[in-house]
GUTIVO-679979 format. One record per residue: residue number from 0; residue in one letter; chain; x, y, z of N, C-alpha, C, O in turn. Coordinates in nm, 3 decimals. Example, Ala and Ser with C-alpha at 12.3 -4.5 7.8 and 13.67 -1.06 7.14 Angstrom:
vexse=0; fikol=a; lodo=A; n_xx=1.319; n_yy=-0.569; n_zz=0.780; ca_xx=1.230; ca_yy=-0.450; ca_zz=0.780; c_xx=1.320; c_yy=-0.330; c_zz=0.780; o_xx=1.424; o_yy=-0.332; o_zz=0.846
vexse=1; fikol=s; lodo=A; n_xx=1.285; n_yy=-0.225; n_zz=0.708; ca_xx=1.367; ca_yy=-0.106; ca_zz=0.714; c_xx=1.290; c_yy=0.003; c_zz=0.787; o_xx=1.341; o_yy=0.114; o_zz=0.804
//
This chain:
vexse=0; fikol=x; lodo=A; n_xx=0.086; n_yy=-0.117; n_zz=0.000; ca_xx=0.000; ca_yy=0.000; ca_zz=0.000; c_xx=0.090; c_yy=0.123; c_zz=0.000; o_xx=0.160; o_yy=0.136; o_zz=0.100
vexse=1; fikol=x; lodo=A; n_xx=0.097; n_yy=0.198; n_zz=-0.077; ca_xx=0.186; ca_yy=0.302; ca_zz=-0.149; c_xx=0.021; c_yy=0.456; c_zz=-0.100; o_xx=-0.087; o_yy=0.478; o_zz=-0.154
vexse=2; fikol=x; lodo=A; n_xx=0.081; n_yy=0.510; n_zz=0.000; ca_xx=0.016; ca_yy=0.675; ca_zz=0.021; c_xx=-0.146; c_yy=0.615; c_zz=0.063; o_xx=-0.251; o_yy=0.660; o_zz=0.017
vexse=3; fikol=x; lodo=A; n_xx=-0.131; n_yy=0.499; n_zz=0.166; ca_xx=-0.292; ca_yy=0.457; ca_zz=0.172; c_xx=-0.338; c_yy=0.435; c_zz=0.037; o_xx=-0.460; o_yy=0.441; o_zz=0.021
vexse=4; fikol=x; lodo=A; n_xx=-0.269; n_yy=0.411; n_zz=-0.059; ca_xx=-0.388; ca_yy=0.349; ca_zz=-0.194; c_xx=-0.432; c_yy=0.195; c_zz=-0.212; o_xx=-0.345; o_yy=0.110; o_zz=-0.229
vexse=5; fikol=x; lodo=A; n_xx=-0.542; n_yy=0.167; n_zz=-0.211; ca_xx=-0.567; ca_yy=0.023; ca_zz=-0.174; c_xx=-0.657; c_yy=-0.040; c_zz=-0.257; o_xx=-0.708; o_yy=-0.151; o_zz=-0.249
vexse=6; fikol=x; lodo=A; n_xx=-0.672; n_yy=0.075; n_zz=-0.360; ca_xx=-0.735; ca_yy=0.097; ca_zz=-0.497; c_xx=-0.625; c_yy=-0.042; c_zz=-0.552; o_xx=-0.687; o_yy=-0.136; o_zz=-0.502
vexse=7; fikol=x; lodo=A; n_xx=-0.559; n_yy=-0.077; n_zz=-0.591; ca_xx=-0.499; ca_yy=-0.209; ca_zz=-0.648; c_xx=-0.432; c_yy=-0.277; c_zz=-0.579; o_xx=-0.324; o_yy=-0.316; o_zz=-0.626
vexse=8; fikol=x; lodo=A; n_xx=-0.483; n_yy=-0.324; n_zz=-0.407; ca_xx=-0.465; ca_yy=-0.406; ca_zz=-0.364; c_xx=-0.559; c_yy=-0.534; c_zz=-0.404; o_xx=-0.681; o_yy=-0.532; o_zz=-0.411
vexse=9; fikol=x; lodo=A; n_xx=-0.473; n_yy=-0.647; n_zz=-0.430; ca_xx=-0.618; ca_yy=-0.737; ca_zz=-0.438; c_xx=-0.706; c_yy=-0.804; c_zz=-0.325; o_xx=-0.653; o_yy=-0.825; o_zz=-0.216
vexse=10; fikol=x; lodo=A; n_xx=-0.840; n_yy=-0.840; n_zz=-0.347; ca_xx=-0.939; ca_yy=-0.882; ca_zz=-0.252; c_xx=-0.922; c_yy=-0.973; c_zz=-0.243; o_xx=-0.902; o_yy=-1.037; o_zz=-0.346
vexse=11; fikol=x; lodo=A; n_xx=-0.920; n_yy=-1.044; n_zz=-0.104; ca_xx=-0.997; ca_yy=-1.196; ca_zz=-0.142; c_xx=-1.146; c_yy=-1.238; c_zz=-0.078; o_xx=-1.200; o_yy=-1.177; o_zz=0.014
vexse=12; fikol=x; lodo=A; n_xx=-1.200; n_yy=-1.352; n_zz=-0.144; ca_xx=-1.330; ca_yy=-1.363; ca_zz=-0.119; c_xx=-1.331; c_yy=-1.537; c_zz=-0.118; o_xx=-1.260; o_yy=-1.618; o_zz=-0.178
vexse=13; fikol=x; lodo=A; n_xx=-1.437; n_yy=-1.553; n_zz=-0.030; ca_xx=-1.484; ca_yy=-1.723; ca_zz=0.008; c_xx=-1.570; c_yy=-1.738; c_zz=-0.114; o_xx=-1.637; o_yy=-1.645; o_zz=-0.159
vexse=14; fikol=x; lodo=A; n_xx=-1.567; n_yy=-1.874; n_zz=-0.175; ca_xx=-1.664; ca_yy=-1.939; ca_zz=-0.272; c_xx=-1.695; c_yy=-2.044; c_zz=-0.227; o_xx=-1.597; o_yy=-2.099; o_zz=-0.176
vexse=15; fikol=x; lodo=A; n_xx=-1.825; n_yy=-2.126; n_zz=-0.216; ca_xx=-1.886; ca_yy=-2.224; ca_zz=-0.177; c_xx=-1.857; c_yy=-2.286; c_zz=-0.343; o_xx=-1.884; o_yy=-2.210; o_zz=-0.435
vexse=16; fikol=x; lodo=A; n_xx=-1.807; n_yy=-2.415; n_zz=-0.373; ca_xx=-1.824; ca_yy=-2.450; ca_zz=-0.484; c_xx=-1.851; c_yy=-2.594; c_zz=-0.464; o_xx=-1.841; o_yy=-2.630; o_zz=-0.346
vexse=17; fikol=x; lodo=A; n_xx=-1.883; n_yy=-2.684; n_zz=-0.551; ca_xx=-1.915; ca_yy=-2.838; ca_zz=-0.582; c_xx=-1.813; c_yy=-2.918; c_zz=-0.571; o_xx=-1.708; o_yy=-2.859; o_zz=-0.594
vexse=18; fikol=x; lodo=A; n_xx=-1.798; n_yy=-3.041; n_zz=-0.543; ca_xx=-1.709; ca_yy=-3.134; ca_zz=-0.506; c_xx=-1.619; c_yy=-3.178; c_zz=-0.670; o_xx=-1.497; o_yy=-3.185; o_zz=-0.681
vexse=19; fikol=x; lodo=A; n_xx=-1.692; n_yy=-3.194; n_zz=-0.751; ca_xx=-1.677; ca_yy=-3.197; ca_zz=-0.917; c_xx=-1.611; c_yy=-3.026; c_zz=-0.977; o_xx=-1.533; o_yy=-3.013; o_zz=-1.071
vexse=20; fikol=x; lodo=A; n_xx=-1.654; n_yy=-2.943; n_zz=-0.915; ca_xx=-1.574; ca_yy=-2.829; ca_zz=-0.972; c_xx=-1.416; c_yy=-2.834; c_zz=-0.877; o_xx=-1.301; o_yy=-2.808; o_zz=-0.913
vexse=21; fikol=x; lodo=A; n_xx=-1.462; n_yy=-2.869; n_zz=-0.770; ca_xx=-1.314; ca_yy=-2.850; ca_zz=-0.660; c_xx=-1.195; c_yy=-2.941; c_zz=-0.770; o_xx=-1.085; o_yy=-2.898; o_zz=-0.804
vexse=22; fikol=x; lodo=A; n_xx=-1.257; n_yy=-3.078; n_zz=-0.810; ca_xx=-1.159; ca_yy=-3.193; ca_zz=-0.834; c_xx=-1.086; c_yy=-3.167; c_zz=-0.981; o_xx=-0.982; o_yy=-3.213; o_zz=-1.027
vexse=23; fikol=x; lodo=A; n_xx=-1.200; n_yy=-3.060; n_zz=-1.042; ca_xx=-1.138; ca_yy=-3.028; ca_zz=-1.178; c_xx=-1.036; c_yy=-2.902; c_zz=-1.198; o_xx=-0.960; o_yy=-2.872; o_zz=-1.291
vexse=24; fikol=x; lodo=A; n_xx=-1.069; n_yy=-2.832; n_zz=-1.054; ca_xx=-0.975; ca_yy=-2.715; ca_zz=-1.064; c_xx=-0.843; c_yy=-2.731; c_zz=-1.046; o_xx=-0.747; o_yy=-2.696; o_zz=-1.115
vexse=25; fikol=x; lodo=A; n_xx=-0.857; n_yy=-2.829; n_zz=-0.868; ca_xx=-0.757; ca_yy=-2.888; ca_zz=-0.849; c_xx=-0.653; c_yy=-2.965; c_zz=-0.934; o_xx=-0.530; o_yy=-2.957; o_zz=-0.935
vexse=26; fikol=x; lodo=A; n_xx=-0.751; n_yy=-3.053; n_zz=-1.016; ca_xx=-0.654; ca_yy=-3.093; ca_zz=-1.150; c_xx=-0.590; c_yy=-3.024; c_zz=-1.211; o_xx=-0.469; o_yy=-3.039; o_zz=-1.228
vexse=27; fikol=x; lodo=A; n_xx=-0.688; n_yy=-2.897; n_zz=-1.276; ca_xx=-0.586; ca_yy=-2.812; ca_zz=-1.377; c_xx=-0.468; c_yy=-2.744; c_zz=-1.291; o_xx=-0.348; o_yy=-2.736; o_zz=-1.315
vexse=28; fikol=x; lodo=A; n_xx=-0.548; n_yy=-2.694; n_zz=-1.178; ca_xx=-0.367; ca_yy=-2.636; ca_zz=-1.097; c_xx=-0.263; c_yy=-2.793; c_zz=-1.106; o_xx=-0.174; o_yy=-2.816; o_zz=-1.188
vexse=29; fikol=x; lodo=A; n_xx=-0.287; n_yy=-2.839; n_zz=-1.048; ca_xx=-0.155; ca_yy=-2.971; ca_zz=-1.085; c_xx=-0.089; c_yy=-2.988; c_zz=-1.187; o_xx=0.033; o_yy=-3.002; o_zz=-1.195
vexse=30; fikol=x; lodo=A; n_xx=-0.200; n_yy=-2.988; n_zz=-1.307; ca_xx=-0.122; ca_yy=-3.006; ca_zz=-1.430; c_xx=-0.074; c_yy=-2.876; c_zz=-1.522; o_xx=-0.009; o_yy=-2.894; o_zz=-1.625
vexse=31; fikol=x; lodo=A; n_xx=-0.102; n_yy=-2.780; n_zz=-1.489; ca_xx=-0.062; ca_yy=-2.613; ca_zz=-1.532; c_xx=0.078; c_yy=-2.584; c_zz=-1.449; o_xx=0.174; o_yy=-2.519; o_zz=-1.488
vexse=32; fikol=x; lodo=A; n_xx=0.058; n_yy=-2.668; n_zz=-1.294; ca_xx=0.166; ca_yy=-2.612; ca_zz=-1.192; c_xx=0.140; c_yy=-2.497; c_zz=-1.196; o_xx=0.231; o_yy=-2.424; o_zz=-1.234
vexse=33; fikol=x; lodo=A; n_xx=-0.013; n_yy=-2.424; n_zz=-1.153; ca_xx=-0.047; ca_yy=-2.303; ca_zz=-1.135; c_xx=-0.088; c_yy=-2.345; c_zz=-0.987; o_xx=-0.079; o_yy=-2.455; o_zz=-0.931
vexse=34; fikol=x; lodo=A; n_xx=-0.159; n_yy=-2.161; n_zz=-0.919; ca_xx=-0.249; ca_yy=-2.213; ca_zz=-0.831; c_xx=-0.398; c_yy=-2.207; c_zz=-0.855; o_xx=-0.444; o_yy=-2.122; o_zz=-0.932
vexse=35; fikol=x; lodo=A; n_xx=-0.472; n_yy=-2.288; n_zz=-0.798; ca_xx=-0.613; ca_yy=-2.352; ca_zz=-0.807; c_xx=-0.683; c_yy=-2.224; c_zz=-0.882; o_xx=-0.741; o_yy=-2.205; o_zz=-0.990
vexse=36; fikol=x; lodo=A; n_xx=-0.639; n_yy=-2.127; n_zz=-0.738; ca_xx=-0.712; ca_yy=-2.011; ca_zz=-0.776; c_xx=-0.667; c_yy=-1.913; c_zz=-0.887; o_xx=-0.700; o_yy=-1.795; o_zz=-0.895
vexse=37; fikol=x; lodo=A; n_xx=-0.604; n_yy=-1.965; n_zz=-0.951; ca_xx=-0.581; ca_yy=-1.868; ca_zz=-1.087; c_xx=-0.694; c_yy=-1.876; c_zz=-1.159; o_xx=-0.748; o_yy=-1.769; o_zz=-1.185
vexse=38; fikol=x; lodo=A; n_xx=-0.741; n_yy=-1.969; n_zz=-1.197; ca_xx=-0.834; ca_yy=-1.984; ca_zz=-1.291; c_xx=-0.947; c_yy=-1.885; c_zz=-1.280; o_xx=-0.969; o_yy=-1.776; o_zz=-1.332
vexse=39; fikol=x; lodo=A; n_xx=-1.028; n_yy=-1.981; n_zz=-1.174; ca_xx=-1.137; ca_yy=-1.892; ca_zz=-1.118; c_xx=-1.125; c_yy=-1.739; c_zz=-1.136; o_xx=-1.203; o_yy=-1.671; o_zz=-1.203
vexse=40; fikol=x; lodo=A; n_xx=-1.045; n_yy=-1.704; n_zz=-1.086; ca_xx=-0.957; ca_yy=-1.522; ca_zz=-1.042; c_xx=-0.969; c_yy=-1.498; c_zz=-1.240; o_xx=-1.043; o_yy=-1.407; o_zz=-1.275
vexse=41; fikol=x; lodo=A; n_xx=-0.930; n_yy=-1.542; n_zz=-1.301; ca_xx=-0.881; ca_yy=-1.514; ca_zz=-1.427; c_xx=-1.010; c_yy=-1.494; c_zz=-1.494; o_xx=-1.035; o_yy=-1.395; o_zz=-1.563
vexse=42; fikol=x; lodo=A; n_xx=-1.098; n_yy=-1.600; n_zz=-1.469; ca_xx=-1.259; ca_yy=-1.587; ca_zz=-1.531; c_xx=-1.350; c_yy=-1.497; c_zz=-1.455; o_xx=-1.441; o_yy=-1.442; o_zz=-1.518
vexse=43; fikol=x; lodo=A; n_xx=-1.337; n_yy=-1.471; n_zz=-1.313; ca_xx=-1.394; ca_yy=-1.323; ca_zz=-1.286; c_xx=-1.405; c_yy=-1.220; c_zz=-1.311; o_xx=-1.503; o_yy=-1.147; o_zz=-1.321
vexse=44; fikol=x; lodo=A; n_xx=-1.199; n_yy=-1.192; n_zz=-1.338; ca_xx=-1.158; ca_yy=-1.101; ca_zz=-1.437; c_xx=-1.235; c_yy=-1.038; c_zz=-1.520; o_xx=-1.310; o_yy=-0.942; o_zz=-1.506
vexse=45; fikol=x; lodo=A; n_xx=-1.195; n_yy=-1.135; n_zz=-1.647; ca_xx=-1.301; ca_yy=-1.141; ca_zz=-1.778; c_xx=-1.433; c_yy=-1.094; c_zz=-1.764; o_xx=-1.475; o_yy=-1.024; o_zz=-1.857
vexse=46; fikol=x; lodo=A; n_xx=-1.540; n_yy=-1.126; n_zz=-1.628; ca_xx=-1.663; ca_yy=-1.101; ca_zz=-1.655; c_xx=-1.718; c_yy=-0.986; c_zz=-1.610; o_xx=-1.836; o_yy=-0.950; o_zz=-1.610
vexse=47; fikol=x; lodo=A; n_xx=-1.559; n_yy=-0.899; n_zz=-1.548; ca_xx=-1.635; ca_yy=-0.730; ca_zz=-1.520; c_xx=-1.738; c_yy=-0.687; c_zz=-1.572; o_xx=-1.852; o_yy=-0.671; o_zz=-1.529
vexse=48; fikol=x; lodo=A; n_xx=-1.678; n_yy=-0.662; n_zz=-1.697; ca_xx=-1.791; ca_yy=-0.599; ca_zz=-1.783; c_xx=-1.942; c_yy=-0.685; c_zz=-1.769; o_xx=-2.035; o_yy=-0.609; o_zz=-1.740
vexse=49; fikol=x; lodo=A; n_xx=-1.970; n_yy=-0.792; n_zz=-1.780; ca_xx=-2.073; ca_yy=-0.865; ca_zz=-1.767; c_xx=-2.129; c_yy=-0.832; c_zz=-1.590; o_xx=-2.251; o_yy=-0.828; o_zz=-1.571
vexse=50; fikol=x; lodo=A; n_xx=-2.064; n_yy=-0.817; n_zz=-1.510; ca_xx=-2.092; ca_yy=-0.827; ca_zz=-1.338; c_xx=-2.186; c_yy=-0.683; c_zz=-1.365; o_xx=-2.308; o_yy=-0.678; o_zz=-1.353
vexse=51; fikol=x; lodo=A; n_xx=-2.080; n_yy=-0.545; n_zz=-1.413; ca_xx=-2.083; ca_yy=-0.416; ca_zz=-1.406; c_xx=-2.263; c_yy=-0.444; c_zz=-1.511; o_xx=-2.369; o_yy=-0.416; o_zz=-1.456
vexse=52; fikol=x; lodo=A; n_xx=-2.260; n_yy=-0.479; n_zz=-1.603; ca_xx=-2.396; ca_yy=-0.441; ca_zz=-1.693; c_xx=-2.496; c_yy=-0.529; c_zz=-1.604; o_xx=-2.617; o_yy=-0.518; o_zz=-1.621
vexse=53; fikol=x; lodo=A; n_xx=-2.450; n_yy=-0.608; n_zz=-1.518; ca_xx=-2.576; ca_yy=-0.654; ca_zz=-1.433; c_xx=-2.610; c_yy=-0.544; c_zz=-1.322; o_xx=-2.723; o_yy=-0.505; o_zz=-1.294
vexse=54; fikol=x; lodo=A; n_xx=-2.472; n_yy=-0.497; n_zz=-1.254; ca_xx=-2.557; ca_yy=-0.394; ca_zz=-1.155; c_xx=-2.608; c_yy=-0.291; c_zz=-1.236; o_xx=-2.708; o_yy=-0.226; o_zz=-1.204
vexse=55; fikol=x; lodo=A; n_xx=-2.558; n_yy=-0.277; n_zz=-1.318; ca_xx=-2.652; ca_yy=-0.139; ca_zz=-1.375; c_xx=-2.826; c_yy=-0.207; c_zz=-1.418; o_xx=-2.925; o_yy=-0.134; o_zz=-1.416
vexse=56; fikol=x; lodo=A; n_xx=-2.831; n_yy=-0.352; n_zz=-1.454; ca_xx=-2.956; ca_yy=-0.366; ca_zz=-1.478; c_xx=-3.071; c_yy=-0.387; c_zz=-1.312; o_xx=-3.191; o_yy=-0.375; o_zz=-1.286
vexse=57; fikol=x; lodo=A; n_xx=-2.972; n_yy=-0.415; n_zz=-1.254; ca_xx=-3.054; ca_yy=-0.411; ca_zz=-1.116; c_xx=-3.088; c_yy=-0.290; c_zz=-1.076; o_xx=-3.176; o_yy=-0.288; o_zz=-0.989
vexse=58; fikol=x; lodo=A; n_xx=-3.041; n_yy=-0.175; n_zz=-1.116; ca_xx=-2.995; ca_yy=-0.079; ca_zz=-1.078; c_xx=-3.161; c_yy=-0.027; c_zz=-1.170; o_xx=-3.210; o_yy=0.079; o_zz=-1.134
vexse=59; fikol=x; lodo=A; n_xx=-3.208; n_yy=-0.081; n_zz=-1.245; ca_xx=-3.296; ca_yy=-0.024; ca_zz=-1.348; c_xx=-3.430; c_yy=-0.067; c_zz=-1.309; o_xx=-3.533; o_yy=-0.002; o_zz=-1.294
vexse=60; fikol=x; lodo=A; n_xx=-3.401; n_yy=-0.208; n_zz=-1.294; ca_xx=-3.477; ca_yy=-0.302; ca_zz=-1.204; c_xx=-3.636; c_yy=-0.228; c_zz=-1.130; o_xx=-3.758; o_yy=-0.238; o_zz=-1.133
vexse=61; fikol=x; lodo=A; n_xx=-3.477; n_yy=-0.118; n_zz=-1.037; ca_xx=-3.544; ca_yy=-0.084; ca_zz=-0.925; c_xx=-3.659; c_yy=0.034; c_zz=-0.954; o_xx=-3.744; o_yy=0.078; o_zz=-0.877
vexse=62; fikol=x; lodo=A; n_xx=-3.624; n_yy=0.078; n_zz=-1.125; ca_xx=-3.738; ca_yy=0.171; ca_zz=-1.141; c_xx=-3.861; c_yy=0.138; c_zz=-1.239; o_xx=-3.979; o_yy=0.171; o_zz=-1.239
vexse=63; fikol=x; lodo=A; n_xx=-3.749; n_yy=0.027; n_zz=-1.355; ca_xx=-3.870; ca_yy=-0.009; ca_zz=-1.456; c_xx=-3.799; c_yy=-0.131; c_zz=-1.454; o_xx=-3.677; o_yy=-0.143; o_zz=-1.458
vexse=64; fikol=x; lodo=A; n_xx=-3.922; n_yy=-0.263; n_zz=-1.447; ca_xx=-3.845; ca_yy=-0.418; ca_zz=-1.409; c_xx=-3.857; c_yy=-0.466; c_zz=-1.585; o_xx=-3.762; o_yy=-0.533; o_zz=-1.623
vexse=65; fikol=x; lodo=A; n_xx=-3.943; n_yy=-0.442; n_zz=-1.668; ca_xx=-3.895; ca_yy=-0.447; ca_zz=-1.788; c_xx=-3.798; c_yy=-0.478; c_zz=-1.857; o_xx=-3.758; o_yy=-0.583; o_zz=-1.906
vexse=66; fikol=x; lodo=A; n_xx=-3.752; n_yy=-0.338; n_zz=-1.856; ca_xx=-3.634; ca_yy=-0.298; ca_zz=-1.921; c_xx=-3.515; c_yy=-0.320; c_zz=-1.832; o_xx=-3.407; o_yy=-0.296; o_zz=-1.886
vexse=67; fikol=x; lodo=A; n_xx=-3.511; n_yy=-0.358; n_zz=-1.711; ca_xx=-3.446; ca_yy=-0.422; ca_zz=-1.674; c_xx=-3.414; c_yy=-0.586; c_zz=-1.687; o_xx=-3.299; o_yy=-0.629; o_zz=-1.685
vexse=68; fikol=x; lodo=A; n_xx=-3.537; n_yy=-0.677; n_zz=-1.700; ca_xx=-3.504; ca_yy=-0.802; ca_zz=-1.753; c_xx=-3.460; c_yy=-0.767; c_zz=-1.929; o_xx=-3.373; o_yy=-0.842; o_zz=-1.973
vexse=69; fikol=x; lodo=A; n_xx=-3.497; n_yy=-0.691; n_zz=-1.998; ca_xx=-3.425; ca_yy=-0.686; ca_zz=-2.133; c_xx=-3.307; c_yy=-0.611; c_zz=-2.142; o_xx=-3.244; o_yy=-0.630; o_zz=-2.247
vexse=70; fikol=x; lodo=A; n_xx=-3.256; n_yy=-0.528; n_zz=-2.056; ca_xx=-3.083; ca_yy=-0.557; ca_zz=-2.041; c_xx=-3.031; c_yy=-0.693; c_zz=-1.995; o_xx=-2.956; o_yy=-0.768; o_zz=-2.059
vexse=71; fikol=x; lodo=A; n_xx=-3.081; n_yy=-0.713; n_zz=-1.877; ca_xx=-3.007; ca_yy=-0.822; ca_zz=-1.857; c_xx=-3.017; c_yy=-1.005; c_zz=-1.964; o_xx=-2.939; o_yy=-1.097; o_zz=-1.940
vexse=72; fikol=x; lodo=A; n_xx=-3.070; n_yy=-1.009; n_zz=-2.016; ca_xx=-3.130; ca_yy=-1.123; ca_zz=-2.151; c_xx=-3.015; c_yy=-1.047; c_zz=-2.238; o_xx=-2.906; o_yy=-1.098; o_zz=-2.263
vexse=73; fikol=x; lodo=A; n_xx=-3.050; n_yy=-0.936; n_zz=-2.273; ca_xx=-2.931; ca_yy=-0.925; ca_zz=-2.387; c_xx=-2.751; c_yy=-0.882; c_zz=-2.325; o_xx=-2.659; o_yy=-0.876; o_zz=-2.406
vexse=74; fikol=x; lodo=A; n_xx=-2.731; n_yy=-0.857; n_zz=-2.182; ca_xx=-2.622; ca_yy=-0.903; ca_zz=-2.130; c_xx=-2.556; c_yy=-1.054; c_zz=-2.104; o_xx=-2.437; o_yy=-1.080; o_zz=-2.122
vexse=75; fikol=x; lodo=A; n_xx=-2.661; n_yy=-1.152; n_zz=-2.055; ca_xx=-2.640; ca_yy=-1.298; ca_zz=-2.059; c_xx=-2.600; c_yy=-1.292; c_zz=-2.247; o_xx=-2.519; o_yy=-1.245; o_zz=-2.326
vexse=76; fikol=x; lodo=A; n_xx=-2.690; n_yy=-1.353; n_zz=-2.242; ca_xx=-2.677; ca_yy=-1.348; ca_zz=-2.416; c_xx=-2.556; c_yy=-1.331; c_zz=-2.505; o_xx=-2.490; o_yy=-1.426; o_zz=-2.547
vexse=77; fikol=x; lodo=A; n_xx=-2.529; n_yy=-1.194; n_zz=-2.535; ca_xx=-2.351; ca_yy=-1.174; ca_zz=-2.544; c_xx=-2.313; c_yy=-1.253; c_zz=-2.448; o_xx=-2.333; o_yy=-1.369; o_zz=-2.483
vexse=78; fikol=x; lodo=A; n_xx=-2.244; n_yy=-1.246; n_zz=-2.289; ca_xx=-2.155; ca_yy=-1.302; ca_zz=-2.212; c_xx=-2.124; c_yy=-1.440; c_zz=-2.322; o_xx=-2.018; o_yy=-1.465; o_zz=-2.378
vexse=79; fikol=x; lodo=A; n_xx=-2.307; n_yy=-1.548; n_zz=-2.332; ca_xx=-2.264; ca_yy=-1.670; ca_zz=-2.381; c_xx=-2.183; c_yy=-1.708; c_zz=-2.487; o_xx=-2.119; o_yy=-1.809; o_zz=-2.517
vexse=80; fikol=x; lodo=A; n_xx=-2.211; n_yy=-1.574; n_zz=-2.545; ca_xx=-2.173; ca_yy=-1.587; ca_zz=-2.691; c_xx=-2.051; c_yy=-1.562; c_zz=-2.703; o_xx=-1.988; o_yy=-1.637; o_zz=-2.777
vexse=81; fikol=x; lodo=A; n_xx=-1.996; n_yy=-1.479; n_zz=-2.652; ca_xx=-1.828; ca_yy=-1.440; ca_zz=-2.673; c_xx=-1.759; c_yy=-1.539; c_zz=-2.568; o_xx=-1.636; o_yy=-1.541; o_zz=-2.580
vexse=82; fikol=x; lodo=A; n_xx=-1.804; n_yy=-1.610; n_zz=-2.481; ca_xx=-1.736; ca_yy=-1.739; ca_zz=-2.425; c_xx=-1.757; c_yy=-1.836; c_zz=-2.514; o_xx=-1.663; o_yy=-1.911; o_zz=-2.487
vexse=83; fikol=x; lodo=A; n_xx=-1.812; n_yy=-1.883; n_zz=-2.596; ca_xx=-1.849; ca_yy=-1.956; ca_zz=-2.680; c_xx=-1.731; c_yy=-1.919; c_zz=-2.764; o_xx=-1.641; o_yy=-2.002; o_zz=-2.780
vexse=84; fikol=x; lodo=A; n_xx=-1.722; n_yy=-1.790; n_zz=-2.824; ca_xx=-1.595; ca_yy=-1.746; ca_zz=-2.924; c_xx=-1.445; c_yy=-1.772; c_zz=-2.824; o_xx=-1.353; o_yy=-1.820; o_zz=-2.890
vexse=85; fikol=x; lodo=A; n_xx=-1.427; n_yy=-1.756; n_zz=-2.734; ca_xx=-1.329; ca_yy=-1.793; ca_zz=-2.653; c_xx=-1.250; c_yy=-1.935; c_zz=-2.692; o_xx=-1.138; o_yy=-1.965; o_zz=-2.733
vexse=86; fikol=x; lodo=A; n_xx=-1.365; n_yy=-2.000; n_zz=-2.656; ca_xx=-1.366; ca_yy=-2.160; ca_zz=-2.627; c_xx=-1.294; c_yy=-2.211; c_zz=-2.757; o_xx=-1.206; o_yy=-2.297; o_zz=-2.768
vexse=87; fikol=x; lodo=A; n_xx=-1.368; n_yy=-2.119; n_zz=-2.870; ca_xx=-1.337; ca_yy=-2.210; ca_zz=-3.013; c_xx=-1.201; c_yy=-2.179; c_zz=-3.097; o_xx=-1.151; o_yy=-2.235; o_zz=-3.195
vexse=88; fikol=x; lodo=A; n_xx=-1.156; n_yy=-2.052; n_zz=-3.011; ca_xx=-1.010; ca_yy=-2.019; ca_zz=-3.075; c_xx=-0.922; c_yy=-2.069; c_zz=-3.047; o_xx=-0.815; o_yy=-2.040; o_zz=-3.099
//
């Protein structure tokens, strides 16, 4: 922490996850010789933009629920789709 800035310290946070996601993560850290939690951390990353257009649709939610489920349908939507483009390159 450089002048109290804590603006790019990183967080950490608890995840409850599945016994089948634990065994597959665990795998890939073994066989990457990464740690577990890279992955995860790496795909959170990525889904700012997707997290950020959800609070803003909750955020819309709270005045017109509409147009708030049709941001968020066409935020899922892309997300799937450009992970989908991910996957295939």
């Amino acid at each position: 922490m450089v002048n109290g800035n804590t603006k790019n310290v990183k967080r950490r946070i608890t995840l409850s996850i599945s016994p089948e996601l634990h065994e597959v993560l665990t795998l890939l850290g073994e066989l990457s010789g990464q740690p577990v939690s890279k992955f995860p951390a790496h795909i959170l990353e990525e889904s700012l933009p997707v997290f950020s257009k959800l609070n803003e649709s909750f955020l819309i939610a709270k005045k017109d629920k509409q147009s708030a489920i049709d941001l968020m349908g066409e935020t899922l939507e892309k997300a799937m789709i450009d992970g989908a483009s991910e996957l295939i390159k």
